[in-house]
KOLDO-841723 format. One line per 3 residues: number of its first residue (from 0); their letters; for each residue x, y, z of N, C-alpha, C. Coordinates in Angstrom, 2 decimals, always signed. Example, Ala and Ser with C-alpha at 12.3 -4.5 7.8 and 13.67 -1.06 7.14 Angstrom:
! residues 2
0) as) +13.19 -5.69 +7.80 +12.30 -4.50 +7.80 +13.20 -3.30 +7.80  +12.85 -2.25 +7.08 +13.67 -1.06 +7.14 +12.90 +0.03 +7.87
END
This chain:
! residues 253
0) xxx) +0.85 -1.20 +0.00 +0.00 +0.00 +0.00 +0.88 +1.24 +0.00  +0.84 +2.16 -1.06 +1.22 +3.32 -1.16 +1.54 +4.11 -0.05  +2.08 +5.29 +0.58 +1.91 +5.89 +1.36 +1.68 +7.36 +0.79
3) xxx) +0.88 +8.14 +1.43 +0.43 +9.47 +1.12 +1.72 +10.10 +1.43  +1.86 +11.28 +0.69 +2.91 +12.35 +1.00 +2.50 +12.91 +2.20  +3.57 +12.38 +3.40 +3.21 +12.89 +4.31 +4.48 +13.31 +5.29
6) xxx) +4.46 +14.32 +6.13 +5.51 +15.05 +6.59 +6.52 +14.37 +7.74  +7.78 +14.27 +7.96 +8.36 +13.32 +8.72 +9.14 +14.40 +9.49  +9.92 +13.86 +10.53 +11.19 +14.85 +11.32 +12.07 +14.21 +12.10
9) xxx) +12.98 +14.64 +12.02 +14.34 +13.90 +12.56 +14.65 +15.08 +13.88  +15.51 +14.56 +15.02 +16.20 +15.92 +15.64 +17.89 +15.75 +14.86  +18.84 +16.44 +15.06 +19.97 +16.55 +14.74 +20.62 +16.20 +15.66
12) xxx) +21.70 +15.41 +15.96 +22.62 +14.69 +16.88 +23.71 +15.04 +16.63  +24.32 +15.65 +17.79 +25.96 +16.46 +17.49 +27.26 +15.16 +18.55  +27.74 +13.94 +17.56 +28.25 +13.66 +18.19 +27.96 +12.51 +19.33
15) xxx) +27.08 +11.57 +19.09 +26.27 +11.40 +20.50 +27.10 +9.92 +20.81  +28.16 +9.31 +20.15 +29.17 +8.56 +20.50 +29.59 +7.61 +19.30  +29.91 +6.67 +20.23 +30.37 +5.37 +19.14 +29.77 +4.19 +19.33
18) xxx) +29.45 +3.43 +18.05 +29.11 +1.78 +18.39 +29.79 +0.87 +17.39  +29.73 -0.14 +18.44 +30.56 -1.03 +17.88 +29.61 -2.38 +16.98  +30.04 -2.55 +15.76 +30.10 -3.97 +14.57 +30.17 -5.08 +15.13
21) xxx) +30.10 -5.89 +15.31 +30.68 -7.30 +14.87 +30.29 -7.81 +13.94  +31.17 -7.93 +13.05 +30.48 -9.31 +11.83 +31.30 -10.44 +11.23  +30.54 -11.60 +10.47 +31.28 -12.57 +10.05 +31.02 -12.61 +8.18
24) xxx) +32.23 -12.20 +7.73 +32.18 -11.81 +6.68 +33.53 -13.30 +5.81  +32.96 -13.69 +5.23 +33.07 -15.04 +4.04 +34.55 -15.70 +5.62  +33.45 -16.20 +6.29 +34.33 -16.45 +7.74 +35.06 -16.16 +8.29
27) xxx) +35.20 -15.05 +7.98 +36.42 -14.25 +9.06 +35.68 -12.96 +9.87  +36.02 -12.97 +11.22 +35.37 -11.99 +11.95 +35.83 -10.29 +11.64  +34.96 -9.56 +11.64 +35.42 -8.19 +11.76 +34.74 -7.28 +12.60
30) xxx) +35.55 -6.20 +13.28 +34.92 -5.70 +13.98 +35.08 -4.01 +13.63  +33.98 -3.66 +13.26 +33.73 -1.73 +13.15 +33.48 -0.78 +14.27  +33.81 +0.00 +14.87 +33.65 +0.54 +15.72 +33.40 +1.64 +14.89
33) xxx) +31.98 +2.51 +14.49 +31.73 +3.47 +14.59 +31.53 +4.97 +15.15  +32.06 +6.40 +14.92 +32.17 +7.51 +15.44 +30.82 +8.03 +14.91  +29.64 +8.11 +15.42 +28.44 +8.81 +14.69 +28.70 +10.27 +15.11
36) xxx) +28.49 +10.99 +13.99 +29.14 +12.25 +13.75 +27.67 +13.29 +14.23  +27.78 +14.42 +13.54 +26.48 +15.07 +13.40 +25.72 +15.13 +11.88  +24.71 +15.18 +12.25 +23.74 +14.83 +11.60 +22.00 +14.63 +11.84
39) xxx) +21.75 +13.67 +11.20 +20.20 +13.30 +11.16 +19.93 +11.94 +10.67  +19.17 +11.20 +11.17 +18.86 +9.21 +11.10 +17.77 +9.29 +10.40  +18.10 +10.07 +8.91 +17.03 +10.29 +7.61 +16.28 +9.07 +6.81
42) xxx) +18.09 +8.49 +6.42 +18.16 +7.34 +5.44 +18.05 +8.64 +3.87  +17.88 +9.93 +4.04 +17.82 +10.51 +2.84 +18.92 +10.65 +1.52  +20.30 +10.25 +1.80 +21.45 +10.36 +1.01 +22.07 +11.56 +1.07
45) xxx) +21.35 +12.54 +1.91 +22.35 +13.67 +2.06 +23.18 +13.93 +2.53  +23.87 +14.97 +2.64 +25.38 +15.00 +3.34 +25.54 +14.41 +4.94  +24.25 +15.09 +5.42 +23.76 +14.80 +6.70 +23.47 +13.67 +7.35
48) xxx) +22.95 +12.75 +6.43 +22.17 +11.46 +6.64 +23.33 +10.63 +7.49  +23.25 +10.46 +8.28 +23.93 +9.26 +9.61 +24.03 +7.72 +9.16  +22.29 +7.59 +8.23 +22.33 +6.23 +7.95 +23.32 +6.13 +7.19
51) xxx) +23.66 +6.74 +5.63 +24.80 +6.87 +4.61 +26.03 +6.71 +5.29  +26.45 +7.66 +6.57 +27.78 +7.55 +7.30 +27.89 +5.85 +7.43  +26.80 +5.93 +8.56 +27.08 +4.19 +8.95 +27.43 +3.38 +8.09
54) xxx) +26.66 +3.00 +6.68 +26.73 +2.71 +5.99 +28.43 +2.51 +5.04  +28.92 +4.03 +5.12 +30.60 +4.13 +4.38 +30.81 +3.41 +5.58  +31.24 +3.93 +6.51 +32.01 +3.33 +7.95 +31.92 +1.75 +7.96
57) xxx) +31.05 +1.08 +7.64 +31.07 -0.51 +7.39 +31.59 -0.94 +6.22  +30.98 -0.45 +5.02 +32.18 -0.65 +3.93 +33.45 -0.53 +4.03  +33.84 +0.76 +4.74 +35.64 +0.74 +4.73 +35.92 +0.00 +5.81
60) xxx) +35.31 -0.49 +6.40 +35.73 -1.85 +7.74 +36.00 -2.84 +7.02  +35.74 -3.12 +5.74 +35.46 -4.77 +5.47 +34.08 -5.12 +5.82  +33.10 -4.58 +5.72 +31.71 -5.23 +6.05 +30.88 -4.73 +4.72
63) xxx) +30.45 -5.58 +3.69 +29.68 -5.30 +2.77 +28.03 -5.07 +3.34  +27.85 -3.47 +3.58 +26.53 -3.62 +4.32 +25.84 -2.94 +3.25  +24.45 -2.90 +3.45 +23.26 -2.05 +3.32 +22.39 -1.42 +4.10
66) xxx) +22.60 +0.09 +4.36 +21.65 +0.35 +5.47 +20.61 +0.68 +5.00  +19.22 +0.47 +4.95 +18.05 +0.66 +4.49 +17.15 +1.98 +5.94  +16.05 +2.09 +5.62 +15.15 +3.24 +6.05 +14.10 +2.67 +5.73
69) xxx) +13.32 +2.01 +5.99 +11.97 +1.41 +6.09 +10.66 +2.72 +5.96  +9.86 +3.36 +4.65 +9.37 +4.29 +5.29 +7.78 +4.07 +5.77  +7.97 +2.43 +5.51 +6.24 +2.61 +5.72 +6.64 +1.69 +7.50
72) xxx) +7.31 +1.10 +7.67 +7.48 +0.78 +8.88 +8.08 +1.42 +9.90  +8.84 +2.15 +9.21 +9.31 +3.35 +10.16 +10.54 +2.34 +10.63  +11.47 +1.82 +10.48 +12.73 +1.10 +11.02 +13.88 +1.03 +10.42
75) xxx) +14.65 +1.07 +10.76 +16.41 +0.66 +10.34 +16.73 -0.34 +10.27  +17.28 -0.87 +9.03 +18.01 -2.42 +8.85 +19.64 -1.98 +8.41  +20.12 -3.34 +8.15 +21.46 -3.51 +7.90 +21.83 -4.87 +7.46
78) xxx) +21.92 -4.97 +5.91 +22.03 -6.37 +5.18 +23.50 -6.66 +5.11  +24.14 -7.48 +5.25 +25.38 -7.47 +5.27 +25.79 -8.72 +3.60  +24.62 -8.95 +3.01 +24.83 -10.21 +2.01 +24.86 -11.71 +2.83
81) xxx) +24.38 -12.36 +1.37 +24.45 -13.63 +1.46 +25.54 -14.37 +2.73  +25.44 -15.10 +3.76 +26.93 -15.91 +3.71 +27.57 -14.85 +4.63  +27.13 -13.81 +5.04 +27.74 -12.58 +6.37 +26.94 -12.50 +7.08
84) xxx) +27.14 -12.34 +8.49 +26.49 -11.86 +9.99 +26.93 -10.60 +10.23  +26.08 -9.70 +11.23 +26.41 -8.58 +11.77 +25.17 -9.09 +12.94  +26.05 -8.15 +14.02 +25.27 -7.63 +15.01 +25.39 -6.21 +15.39
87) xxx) +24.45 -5.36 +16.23 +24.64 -4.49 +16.45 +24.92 -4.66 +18.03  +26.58 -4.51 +18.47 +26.87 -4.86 +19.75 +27.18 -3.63 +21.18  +25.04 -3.51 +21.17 +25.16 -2.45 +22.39 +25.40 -3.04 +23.76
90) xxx) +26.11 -3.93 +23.93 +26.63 -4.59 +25.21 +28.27 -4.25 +25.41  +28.99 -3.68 +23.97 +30.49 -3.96 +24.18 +30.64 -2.08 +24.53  +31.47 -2.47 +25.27 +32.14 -1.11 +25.77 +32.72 +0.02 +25.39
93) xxx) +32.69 -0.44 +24.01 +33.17 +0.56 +22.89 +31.57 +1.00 +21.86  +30.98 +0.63 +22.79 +29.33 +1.15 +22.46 +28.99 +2.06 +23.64  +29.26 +3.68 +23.32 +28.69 +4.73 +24.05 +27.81 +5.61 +23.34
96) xxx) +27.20 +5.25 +22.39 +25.93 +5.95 +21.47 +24.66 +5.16 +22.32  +23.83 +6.18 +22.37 +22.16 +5.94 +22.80 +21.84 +5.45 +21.89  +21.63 +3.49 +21.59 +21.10 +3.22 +20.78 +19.64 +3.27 +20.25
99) xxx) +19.07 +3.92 +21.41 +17.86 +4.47 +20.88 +17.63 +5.12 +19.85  +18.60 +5.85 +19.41 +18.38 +7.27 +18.21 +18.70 +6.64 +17.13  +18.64 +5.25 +17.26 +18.48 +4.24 +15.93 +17.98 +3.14 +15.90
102) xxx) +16.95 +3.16 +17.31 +16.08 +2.35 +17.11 +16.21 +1.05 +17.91  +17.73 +0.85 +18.31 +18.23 -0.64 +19.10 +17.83 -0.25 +20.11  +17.68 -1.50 +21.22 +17.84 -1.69 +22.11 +19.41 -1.29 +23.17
105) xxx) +19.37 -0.29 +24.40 +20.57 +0.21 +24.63 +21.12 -0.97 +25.37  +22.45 -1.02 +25.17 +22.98 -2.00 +26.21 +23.01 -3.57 +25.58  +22.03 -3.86 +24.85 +22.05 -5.22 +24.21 +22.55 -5.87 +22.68
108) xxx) +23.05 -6.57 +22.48 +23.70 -6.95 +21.50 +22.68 -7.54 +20.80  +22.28 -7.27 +19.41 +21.57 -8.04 +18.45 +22.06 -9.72 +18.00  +21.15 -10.15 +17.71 +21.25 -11.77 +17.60 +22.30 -11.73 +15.98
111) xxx) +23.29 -12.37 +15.82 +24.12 -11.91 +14.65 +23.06 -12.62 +13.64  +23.24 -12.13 +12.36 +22.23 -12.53 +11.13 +22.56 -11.07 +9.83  +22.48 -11.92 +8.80 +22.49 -11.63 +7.47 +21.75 -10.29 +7.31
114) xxx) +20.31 -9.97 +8.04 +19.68 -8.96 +8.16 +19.76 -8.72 +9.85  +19.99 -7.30 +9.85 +19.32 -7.09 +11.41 +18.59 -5.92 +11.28  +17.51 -5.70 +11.98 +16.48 -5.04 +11.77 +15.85 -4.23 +13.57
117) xxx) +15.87 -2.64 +13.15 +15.92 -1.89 +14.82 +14.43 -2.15 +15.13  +14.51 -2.86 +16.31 +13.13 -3.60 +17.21 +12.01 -2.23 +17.09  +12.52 -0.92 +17.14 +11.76 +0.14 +17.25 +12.01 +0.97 +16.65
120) xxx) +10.75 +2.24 +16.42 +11.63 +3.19 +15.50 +12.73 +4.16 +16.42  +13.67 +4.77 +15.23 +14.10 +6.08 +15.85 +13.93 +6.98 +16.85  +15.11 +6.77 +18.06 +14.33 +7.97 +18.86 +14.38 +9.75 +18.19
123) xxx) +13.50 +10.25 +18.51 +14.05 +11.72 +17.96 +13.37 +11.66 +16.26  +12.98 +10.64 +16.08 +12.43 +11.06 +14.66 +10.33 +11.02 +14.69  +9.88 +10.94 +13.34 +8.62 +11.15 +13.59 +8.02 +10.88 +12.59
126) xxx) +7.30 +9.98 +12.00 +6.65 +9.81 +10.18 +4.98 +10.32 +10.76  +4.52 +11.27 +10.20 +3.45 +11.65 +10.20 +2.05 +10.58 +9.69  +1.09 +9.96 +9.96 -0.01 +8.85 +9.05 -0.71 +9.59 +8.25
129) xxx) -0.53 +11.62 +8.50 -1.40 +11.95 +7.56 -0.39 +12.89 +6.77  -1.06 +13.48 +5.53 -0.55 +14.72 +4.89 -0.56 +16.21 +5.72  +0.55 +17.25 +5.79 +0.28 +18.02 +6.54 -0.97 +19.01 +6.18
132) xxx) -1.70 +19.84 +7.41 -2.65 +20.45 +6.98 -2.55 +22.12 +6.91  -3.00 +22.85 +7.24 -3.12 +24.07 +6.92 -1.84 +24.60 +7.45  -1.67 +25.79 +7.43 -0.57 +26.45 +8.34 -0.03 +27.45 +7.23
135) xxx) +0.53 +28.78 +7.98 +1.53 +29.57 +7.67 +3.18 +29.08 +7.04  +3.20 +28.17 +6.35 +4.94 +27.95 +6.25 +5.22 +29.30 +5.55  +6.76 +29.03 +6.05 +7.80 +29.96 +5.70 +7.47 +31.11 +6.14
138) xxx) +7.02 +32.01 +6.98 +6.48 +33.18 +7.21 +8.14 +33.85 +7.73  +8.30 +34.70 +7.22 +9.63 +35.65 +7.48 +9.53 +36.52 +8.68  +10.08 +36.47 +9.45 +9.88 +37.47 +10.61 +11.02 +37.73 +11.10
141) xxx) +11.84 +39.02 +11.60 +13.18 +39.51 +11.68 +12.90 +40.25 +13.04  +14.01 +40.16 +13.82 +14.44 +41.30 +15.23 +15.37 +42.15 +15.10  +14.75 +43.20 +15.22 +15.94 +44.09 +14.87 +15.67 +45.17 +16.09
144) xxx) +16.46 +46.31 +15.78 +16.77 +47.55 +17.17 +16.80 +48.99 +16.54  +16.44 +49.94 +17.31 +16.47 +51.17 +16.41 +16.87 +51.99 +18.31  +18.47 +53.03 +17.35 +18.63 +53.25 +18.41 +18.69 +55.34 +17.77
147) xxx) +18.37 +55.85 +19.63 +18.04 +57.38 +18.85 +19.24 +57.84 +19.50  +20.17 +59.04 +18.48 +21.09 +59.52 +18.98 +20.40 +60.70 +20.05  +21.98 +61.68 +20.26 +21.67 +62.98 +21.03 +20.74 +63.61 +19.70
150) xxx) +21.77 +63.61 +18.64 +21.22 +64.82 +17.43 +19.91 +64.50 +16.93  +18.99 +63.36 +17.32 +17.95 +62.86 +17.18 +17.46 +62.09 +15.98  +18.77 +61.40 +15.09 +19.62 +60.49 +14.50 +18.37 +59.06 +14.89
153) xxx) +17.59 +58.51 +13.96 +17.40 +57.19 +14.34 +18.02 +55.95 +13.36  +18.18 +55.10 +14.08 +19.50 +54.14 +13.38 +19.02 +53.05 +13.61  +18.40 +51.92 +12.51 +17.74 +51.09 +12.76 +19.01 +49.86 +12.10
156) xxx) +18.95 +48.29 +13.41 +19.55 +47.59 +12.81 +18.80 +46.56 +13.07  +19.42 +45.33 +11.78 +18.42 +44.03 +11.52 +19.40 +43.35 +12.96  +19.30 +42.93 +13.17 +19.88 +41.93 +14.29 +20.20 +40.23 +13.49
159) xxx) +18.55 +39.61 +13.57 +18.69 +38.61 +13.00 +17.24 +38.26 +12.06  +17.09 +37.43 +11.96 +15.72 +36.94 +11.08 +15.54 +35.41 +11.42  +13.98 +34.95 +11.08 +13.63 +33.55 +10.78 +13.10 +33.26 +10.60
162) xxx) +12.69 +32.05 +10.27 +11.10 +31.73 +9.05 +10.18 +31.03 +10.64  +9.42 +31.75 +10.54 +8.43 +30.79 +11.03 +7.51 +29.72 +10.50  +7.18 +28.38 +11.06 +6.06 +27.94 +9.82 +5.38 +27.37 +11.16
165) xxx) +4.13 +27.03 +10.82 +2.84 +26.29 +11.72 +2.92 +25.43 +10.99  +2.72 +23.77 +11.79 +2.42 +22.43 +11.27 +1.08 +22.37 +11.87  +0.45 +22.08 +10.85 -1.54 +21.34 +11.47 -1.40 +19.76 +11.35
168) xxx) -1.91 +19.06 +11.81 -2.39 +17.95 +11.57 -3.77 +17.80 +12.07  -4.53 +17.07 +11.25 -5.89 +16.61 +11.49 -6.61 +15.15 +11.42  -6.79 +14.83 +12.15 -7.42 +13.55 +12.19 -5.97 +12.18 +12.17
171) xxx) -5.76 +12.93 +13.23 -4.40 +11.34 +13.16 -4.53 +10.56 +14.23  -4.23 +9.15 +13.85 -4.85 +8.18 +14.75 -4.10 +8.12 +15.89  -4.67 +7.75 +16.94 -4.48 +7.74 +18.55 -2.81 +7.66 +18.63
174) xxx) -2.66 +6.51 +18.22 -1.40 +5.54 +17.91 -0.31 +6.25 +17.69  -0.63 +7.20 +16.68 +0.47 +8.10 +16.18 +0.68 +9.67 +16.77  +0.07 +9.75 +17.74 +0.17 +10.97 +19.01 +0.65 +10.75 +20.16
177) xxx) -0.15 +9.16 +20.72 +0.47 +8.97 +22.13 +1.24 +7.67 +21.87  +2.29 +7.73 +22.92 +3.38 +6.53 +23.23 +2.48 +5.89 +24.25  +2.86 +4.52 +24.86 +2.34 +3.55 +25.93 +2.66 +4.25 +27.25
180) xxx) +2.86 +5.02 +27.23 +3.37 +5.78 +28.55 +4.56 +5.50 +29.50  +4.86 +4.31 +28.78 +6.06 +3.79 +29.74 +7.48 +4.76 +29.63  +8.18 +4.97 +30.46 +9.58 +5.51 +30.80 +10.53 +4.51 +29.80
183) xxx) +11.13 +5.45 +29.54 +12.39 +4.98 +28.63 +13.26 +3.81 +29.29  +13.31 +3.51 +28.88 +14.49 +2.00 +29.36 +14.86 +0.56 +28.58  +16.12 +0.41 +28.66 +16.71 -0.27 +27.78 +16.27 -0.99 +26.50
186) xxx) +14.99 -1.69 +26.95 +14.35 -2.41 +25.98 +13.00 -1.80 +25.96  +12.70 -0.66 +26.60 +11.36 -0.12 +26.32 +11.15 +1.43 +25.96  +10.85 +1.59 +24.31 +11.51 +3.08 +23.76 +10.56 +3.44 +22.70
189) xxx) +9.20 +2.62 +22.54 +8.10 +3.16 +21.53 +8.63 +4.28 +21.26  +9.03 +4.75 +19.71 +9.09 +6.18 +19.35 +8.35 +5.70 +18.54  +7.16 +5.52 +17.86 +6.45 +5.79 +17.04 +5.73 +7.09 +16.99
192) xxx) +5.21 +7.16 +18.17 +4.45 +8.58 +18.46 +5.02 +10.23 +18.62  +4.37 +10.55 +18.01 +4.93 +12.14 +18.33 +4.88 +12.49 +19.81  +4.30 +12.24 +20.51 +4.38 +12.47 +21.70 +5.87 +12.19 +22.11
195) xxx) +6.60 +10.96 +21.85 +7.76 +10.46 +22.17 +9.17 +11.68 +21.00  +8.44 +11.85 +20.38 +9.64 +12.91 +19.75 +9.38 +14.09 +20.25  +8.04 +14.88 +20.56 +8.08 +15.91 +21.52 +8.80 +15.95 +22.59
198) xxx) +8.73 +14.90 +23.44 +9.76 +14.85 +24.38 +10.83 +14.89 +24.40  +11.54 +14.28 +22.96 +13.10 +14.71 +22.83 +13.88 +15.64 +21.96  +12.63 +16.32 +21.83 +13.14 +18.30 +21.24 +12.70 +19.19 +21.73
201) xxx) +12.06 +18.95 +22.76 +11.29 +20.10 +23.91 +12.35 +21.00 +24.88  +13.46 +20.54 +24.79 +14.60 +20.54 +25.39 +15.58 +22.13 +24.54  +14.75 +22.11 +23.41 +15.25 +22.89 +22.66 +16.47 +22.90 +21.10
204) xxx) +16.23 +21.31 +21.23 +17.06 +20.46 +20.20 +16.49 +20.97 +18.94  +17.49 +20.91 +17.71 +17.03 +21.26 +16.38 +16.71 +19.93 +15.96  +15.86 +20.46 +14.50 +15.05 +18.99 +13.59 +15.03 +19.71 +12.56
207) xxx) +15.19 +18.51 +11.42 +14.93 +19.22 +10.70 +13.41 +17.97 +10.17  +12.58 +18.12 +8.52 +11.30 +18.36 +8.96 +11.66 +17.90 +6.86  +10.32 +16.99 +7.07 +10.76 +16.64 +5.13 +8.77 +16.87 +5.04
210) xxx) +8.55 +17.62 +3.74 +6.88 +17.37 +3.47 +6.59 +15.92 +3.03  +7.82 +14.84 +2.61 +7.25 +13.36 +2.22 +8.41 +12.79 +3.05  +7.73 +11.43 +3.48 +8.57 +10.80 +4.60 +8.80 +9.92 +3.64
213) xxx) +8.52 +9.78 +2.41 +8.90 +8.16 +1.55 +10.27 +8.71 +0.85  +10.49 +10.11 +0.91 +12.00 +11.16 -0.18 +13.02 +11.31 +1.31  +11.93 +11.64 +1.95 +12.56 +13.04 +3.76 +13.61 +13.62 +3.21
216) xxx) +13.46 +14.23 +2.06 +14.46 +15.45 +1.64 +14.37 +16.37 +2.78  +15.42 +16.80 +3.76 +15.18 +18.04 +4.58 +15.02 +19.32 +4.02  +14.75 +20.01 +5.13 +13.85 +21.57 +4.75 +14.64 +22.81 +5.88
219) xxx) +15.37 +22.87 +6.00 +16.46 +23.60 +6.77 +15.88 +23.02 +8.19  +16.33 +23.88 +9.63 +16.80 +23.48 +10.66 +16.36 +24.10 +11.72  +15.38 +23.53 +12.34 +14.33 +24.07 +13.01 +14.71 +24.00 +14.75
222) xxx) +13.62 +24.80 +15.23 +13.62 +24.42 +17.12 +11.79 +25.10 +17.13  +11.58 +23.91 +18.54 +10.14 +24.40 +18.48 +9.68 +25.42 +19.49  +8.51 +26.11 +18.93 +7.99 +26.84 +19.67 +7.43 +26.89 +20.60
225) xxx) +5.82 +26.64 +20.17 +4.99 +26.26 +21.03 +3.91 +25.00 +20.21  +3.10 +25.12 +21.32 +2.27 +23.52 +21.33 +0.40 +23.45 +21.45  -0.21 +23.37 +20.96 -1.60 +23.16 +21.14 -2.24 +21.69 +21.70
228) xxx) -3.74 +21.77 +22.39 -3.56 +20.91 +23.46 -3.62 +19.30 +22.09  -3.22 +18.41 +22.37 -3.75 +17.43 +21.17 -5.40 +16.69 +21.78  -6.39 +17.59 +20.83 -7.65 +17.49 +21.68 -8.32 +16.34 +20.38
231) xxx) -9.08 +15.37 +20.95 -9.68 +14.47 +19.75 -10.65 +15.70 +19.19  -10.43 +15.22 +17.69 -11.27 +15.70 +16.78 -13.13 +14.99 +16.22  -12.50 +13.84 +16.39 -13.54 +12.90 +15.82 -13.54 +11.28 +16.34
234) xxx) -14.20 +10.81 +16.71 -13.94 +8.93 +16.24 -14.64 +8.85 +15.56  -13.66 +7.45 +14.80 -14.25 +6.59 +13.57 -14.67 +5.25 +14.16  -15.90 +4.74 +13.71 -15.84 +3.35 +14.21 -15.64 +3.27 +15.84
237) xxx) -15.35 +4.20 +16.58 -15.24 +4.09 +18.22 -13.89 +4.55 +18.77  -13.03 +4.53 +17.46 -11.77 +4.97 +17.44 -11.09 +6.40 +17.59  -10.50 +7.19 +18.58 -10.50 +8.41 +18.73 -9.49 +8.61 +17.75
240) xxx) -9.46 +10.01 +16.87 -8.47 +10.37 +16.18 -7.89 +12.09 +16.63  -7.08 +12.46 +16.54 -6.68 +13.40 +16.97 -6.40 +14.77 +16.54  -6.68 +16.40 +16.69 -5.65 +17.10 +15.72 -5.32 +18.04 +16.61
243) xxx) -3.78 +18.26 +16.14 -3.00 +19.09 +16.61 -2.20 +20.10 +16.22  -1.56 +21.13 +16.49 -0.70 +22.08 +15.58 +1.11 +22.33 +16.27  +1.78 +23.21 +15.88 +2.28 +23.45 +16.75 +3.15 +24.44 +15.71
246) xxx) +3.99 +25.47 +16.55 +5.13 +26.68 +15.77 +6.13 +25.93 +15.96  +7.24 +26.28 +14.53 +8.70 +26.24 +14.41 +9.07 +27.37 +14.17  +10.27 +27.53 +14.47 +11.16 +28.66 +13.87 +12.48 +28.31 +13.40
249) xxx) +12.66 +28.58 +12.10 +14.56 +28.46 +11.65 +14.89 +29.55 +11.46  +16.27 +29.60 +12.07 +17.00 +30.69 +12.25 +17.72 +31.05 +10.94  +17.87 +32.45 +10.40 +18.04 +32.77 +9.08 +19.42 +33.61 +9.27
252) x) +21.09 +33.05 +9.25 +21.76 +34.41 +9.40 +22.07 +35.47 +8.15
END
C-alpha cells in the first residue's frame, strides 16, 4: 500500500558517541567501531544522513553492508549479504551511542544474522499517518533595534531573522500521538508517536522536517515553539483520532 505524501522529522545529533560492529564476513570476523558524527537518522542520502555515514564506515571496515530506512514501517536495517552476519553490539564497551536514536535496544547486542532489523523506531524522529494540513509555512519574521542619537539620529539595525512555519495535523490516529506511557528504558523506547519525539526536542534540540517521509528530503533546521492541546477531533468506528498544531522557527543568518 502506497503511502500518502506525508511530513516526517528527525532531531539533529551532534556527536552522540560510538558503536561497535561485529560481523562474520566469508568467515572471518570483523569488527567496526563506529564515530556517529552530526547529523540526522534520515536514510535521505544527504550529506547529513547518519544512515549513509554508517553505511561508508562498514564498507571501509570490510563489512559489505546495506543500510536501508523502512518508510512505511518506520525502522532501520542492515544487510550485510548472502553468507555474512552482523550484530549491532550495544553490550560492548566501545558502544557509548544511545542506541535508541536508531532504534536498538541500549545496552544489548543483536542476535548476529544476514539482516538485522531496529526492534523500534528512531528515537528523535517522527513519520506523520497523515498529509500536513493548513498552516503559515515559511512566514519571514526579523528582530531588529532602532537606536536614537543625542542629534535625534534614528539608526535602525536588523539583528537577526527567521522563518516561522505552523504544522496542522488533522485527524491522526491515537497511535500516532500517544506513546504507551512507559519511561524509557533499555528495551522499552516506543518512538512511534509524536508524543515520544516531543519529548526529545522540547529541550530545545534542532530537527529538521521533510513534506514526504517516503523522499525526507530536509527543509532547513528548526527548534520548536509552542504547542496546542492534542484534543480528539472525531472517532471513527469508536476509534478516537486526533488534531494538533504546533510553531517552528529556523533561524536565518
Amino acid at each position: 500500500m502506497a503511502i500518502a505524501p506525508s511530513p516526517c522529522m528527525f532531531r539533529v545529533l551532534s556527536a552522540p558517541g560510538n558503536i561497535q560492529f561485529d560481523a562474520v564476513v566469508g568467515g572471518a570476523p570483523v569488527v567496526v567501531v563506529w564515530t556517529v558524527g552530526t547529523g540526522v537518522v534520515s536514510g535521505s542520502g544527504a550529506a547529513d544522513d547518519l544512515l549513509a555515514a554508517m553505511q561508508a564506515a562498514l564498507v571501509a571496515g570490510g563489512v559489505p553492508a546495506t543500510v536501508t530506512f523502512d518508510a512505511a514501517a518506520w525502522r532501520i536495517s542492515i544487510d550485510v549479504g548472502v553468507g555474512n552476519t552482523i550484530s549491532v553490539s550495544g553490550a560492548a564497551v566501545a558502544t557509548t551511542c544511545d542506541l535508541h536514536l536508531f532504534g536498538f535496544d541500549q545496552g544489548v547486542t543483536t542476535a548476529a544474522a544476514q539482516t538485522v532489523t531496529a526492534p523500534q523506531a528512531a528515537l528523535g524522529t517522527w513519520a506523520s499517518p497523515v498529509p500536513l494540513g493548513g498552516g503559515n509555512l515559511r512566514r519571514r519574521a526579523t528582530q531588529g533595534a532602532q537606536v536614537v542619537s543625542v542629534s535625534g539620529r534614528v539608526v535602525s539595525v536588523k539583528r537577526s531573522a527567521h522563518l516561522s512555519t505552523n504544522f496542522e495535523f488533522t485527524d491522526v490516529a491515537e497511535a500516532s500521538v500517544f506513546h504507551s506511557g512507559a519511561d524509557l528504558a533499555p528495551t522499552v523506547h516506543d518512538a512511534d508517536a509524536f508524543e515520544r519525539f516531543w519529548e526529545n526536542v522540547n529541550d530545545g534540540g534542532q530537527w529538521q522536517y521533510s513534506l514526504d517521509r517516503t523522499v525526507r528530503t530536509p527543509s532547513g533546521v528548526w527548534v520548536m515553539d509552542m504547542a496546542s492541546d492534542f484534543a480528539p477531533s472525531r472517532r471513527l468506528d469508536g476509534w478516537p483520532f486526533f488534531t494538533f498544531a504546533f510553531d517552528a522557527r529556523e533561524y536565518v543568518a
